[in-house]
C-alpha positions in Angstrom: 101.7 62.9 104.4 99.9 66.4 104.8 97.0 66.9 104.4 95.3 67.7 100.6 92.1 69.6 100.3 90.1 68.0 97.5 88.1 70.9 96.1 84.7 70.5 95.5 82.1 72.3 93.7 82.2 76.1 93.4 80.5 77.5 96.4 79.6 81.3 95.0 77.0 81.7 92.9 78.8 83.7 90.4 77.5 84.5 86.8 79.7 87.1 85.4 78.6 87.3 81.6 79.3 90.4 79.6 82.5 91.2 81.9 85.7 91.4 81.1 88.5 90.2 83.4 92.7 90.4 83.3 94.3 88.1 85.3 98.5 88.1 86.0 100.9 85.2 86.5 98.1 83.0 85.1 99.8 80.6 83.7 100.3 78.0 87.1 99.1 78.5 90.7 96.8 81.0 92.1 96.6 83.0 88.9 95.3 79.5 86.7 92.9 78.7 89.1 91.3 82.5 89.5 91.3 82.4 85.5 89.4 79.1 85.3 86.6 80.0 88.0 86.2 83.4 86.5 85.5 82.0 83.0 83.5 79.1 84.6 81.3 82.4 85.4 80.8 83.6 82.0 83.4 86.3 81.6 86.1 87.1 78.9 89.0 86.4 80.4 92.5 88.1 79.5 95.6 86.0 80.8 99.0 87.4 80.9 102.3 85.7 82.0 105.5 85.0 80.8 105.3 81.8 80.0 103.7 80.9 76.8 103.2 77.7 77.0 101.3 77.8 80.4 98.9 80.0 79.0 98.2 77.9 75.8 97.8 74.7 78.0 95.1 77.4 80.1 93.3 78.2 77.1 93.3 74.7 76.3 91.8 73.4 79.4 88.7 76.2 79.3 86.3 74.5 77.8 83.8 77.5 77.2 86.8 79.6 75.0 86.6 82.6 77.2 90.2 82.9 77.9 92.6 84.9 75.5 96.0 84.4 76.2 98.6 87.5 76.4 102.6 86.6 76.5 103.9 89.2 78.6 107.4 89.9 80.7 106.1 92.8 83.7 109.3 93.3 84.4 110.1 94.5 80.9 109.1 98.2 80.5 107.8 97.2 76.6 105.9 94.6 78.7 104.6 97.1 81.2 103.3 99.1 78.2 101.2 96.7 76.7 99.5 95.4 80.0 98.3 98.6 80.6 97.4 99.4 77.2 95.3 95.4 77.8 93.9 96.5 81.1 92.2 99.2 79.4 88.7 97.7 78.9 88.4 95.2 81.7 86.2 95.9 84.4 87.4 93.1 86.8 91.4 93.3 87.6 93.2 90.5 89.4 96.6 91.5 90.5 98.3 88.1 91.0 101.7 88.0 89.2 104.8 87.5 91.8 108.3 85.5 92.4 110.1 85.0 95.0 114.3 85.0 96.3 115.5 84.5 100.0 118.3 86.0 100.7 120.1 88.3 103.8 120.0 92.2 103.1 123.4 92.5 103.0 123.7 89.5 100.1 120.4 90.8 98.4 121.8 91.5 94.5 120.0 95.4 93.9 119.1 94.4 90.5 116.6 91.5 91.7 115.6 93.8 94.4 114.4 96.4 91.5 112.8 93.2 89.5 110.5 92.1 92.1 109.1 95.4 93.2 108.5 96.0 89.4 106.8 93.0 89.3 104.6 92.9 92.2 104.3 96.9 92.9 105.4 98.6 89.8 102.9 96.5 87.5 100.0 96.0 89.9 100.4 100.1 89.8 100.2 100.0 85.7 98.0 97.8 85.1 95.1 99.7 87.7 96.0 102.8 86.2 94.7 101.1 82.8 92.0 99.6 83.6 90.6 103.0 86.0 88.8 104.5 83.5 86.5 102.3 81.9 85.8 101.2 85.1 84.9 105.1 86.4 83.3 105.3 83.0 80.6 102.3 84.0 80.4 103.0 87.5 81.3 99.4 88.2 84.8 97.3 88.6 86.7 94.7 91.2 90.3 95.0 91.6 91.3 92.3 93.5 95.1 92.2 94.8 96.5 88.6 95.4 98.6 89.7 98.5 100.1 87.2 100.8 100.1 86.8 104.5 103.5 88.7 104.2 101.7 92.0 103.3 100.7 91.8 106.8 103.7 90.1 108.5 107.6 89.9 107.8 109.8 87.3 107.7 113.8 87.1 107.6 115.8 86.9 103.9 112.6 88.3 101.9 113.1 91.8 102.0 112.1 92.3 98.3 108.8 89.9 98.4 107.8 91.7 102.0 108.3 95.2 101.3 106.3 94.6 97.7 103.7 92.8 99.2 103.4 95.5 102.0 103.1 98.1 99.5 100.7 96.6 97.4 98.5 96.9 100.4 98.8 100.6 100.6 98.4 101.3 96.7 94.9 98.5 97.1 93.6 101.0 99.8 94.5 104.4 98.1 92.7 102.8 95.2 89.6 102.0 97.8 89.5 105.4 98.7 89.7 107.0 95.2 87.6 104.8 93.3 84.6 104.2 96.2 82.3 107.2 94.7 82.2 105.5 91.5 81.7 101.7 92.0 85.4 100.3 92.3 86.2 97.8 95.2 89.8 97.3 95.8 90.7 94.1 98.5 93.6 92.2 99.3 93.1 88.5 99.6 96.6 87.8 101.8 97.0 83.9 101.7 99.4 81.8 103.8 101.4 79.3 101.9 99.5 77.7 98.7 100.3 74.2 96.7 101.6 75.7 93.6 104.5 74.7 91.6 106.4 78.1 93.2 105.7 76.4 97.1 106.5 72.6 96.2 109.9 73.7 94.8 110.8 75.4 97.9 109.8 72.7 99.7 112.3 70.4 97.6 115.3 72.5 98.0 114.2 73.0 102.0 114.1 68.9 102.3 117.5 69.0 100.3 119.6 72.1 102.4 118.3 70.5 106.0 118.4 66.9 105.2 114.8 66.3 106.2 111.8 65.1 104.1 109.4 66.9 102.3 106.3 66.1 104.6 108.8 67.8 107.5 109.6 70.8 105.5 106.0 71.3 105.8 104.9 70.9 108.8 108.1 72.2 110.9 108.9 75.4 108.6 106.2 76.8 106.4 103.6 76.0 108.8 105.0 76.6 112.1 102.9 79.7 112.5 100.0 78.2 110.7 97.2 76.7 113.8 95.6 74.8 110.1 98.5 72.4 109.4 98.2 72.3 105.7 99.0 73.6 102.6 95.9 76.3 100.8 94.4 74.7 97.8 94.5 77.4 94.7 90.8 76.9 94.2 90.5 78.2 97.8 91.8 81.0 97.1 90.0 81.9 93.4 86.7 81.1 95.5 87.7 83.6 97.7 88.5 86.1 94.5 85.1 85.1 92.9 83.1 86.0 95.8 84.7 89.3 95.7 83.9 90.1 92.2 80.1 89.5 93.0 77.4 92.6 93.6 77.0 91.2 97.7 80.7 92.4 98.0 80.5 95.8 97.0 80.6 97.0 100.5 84.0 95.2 100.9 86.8 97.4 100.2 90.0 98.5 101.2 90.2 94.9 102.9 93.0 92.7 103.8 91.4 89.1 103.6 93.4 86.8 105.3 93.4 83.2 104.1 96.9 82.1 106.6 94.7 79.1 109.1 95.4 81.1 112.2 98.8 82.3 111.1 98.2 86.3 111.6 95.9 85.2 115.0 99.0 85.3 117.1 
């Protein structure tokens, strides 16, 4: 079996009371686990995905009531609207929303093309614009971009997820540069491949097209460029997020964090 990470206790001294923080694609993965240790901090958290239900099991499972839980479809333009009208407010913004489809170029249908750059460029782009000015106003906000080791790498049959990912690096650093004279970090945290529900079905339908198991799927394909042969833990990566929400990072912007064991080292 690979190897699972058993998260322990938080590691970053965090205490974020009196803050204000969106987070997308909350509802499973990445976005849950950044939504938890955030309101574990103190803050007010606003949650926005898609799917309902996730987000009412989320605001179940906070125990100290801080998260609020905000339907929303960013690929909708109605949905668009109302996340930057929601972002308006917030002093801490974590851009995590994303999907994925793998196919060629040539067999890559333009409409899904459109749909993931809306959803991974167009409404990280909204959603900062939002929550700018009350951040300018304070003199203080985070913006923290869940990126992926493909914002700083390509790979075949994800043209889509690549070229969204690669542009949401370059709109985290323009944002860097504009907002550095009045308190704003932007950073990328890039992360290799993560257990989340996204991961383990692409690992199912791997084992299923090559006829190999699950534990080989791992090791041979999603981590062949990894040197750490396992899977990221979400929590790893929402530590990673908290620390760059704290005062010690506000030196730390226009980064590309890389959280890939070894991957980008090649």
């Amino acid at each position: 079996m690979t190897e699972q990470l058993t998260p322990g206790p938080h590691s970053v001294a965090l205490d974020l009371t009196g803050h204000t923080v969106l987070v997308t694609g909350a509802a499973s993965g990445i976005g849950r686990a950044c939504a938890l240790r955030l309101a574990a901090a103190g803050a007010k958290v606003r949650v926005v995905d898609r799917d309902a239900d996730g987000l009412r099991a989320l605001q179940d499972e906070d125990a100290g009531g801080s998260v609020q839980p905000h339907p929303l479809d960013l690929t909708d333009p109605e949905g668009l609207d109302a996340a930057e009208s929601l972002a308006a407010g917030t002093d801490i913004l974590v851009n995590n929303a994303g999907a994925q489809l793998v196919r060629p170029i040539e067999e890559f249908p333009p409409e899904d093309f459109r749909r993931l750059l809306t959803l991974m460029l167009e409404a990280p782009f909204r959603l900062v614009r939002g929550a700018l000015p009350q951040m300018y106003e304070q003199g203080w906000g985070r913006i923290v971009n869940i990126s992926s080791v493909h914002g700083l790498r390509a790979s075949a049959y994800k043209s889509a997820y690549v070229s969204a990912k690669h542009g949401l690096e370059g709109l985290s650093k323009v944002t860097a540069l504009e907002g550095a004279e009045r308190g704003v970090t932007s950073n990328c945290v890039n992360p290799a491949y993560v257990r989340t529900p996204l991961v383990e079905r692409q690992i199912a339908d791997q084992a299923a097209a090559h006829g190999i198991s699950a534990d080989r799927v791992v090791s041979e394909i999603l981590l062949a460029d990894s040197a750490l042969k396992r899977l990221l833990e979400p929590e790893e990566v929402a530590e990673s997020v908290a620390y760059l929400c704290t005062p010690q990072a506000s030196f730390i912007t226009g980064a590309s964090l890389p959280l890939d064991g070894g991957w980008t080292a090649h």
